[in-house]
C-alpha positions as CSV (number, residue, x, y, z in Angstrom):
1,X,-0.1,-59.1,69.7
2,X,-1.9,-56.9,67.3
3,X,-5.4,-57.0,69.6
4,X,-7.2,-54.6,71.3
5,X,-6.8,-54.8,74.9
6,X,-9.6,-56.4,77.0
7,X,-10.3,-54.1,78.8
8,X,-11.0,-51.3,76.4
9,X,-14.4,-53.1,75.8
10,X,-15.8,-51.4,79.0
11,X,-14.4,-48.3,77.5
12,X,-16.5,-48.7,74.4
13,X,-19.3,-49.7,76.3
14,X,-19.3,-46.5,77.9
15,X,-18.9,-44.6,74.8
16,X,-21.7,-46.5,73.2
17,X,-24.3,-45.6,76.1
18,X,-23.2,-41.7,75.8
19,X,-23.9,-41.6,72.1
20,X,-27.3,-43.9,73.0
21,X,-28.3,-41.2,75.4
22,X,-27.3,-38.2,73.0
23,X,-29.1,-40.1,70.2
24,X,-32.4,-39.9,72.4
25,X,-32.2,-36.2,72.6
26,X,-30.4,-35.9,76.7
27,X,-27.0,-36.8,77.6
28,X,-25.4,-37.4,80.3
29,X,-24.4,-33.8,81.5
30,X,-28.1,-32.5,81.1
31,X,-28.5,-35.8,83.8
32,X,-26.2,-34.8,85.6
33,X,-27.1,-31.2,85.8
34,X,-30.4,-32.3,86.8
35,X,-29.0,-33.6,90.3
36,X,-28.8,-37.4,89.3
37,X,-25.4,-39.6,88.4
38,X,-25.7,-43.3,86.7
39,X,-22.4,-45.2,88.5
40,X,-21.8,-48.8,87.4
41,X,-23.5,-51.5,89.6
42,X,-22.4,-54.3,86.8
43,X,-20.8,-55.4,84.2
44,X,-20.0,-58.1,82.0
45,X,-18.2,-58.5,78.3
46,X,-17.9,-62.0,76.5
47,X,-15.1,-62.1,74.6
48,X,-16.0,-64.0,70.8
49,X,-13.4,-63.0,68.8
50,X,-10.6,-60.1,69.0
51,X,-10.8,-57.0,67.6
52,X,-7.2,-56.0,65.7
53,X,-5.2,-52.1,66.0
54,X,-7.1,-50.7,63.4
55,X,-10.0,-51.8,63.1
56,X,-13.3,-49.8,62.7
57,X,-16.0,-50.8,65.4
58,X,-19.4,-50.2,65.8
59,X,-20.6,-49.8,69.1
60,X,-24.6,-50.9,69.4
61,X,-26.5,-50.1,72.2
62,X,-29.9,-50.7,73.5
63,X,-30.9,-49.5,76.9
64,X,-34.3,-50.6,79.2
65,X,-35.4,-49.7,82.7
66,X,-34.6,-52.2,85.2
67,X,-36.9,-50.4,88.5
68,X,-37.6,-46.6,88.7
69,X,-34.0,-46.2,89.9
70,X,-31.8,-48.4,87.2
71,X,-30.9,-48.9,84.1
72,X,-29.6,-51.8,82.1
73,X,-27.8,-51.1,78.7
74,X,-26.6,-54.2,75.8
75,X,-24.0,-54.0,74.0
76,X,-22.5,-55.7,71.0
77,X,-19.4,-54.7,69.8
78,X,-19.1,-55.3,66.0
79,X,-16.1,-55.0,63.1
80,X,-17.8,-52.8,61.0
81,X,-16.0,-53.7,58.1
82,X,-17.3,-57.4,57.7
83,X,-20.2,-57.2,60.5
84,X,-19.0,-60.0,62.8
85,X,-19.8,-59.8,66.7
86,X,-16.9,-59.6,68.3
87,X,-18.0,-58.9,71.7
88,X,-21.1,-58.5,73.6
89,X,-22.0,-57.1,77.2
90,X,-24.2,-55.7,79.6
91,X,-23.9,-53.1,82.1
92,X,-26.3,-52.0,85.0
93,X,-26.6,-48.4,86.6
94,X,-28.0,-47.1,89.6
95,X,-29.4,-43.4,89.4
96,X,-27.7,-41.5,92.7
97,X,-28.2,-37.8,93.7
98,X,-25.1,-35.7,94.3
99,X,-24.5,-37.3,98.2
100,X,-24.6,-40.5,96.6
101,X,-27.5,-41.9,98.2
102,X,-29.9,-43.8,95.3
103,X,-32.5,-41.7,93.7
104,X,-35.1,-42.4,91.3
105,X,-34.4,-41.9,87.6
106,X,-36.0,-38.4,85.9
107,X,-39.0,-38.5,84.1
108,X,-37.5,-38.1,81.5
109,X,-35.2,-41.0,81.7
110,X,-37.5,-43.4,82.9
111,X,-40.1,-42.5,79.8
112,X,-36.9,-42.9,77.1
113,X,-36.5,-47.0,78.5
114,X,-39.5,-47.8,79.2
């Protein structure tokens, strides 16, 4: 068909809060590191028009603090050639320690999205 597959959106979304967290000077291995995972509580994508094999995307990202313990990152997904939304989403995160059990997000974190 000559589109993107759906569900590479997700994919990009993922890609788009890494380089959003590098961006702000921390990344998601320093996160980790420091004893606290972000797993995927939610997300959503609506689909507005299809992105084609070769096309070059931008990826924009914005990120806020939902509670001391998530995160809630934006996405819109855009053809950077012409500009045109092609897709937009949300995702929400849950900071964990390294037995799983929910944990509230550094300092550091918390002070980037607030």
């Amino acid at each position: 068909m000559g589109v993107a597959y759906y569900a590479n959106y997700l994919a990009w979304f993922e890609v788009g809060r890494t380089e959003l967290l590098r961006a702000l000077g921390w990344t998601y291995r320093e996160m980790e590191a420091a004893g606290v995972a972000l797993p995927v509580l939610e997300a959503t994508c609506r689909y507005i028009r299809p992105a084609y094999y070769d096309d070059e995307l931008d990826i924009r990202t914005t990120g806020k603090l939902v509670s001391p313990v998530q995160l809630a990152f934006e996405y819109d997904v855009v053809r950077a050639a012409s500009g045109e939304t092609l897709a937009t989403g949300r995702t929400r995160h849950a900071g964990v320690n390294p037995h799983g059990r929910p944990c509230r997000l550094p300092e550091r974190v918390r002070e980037l999205f607030t």
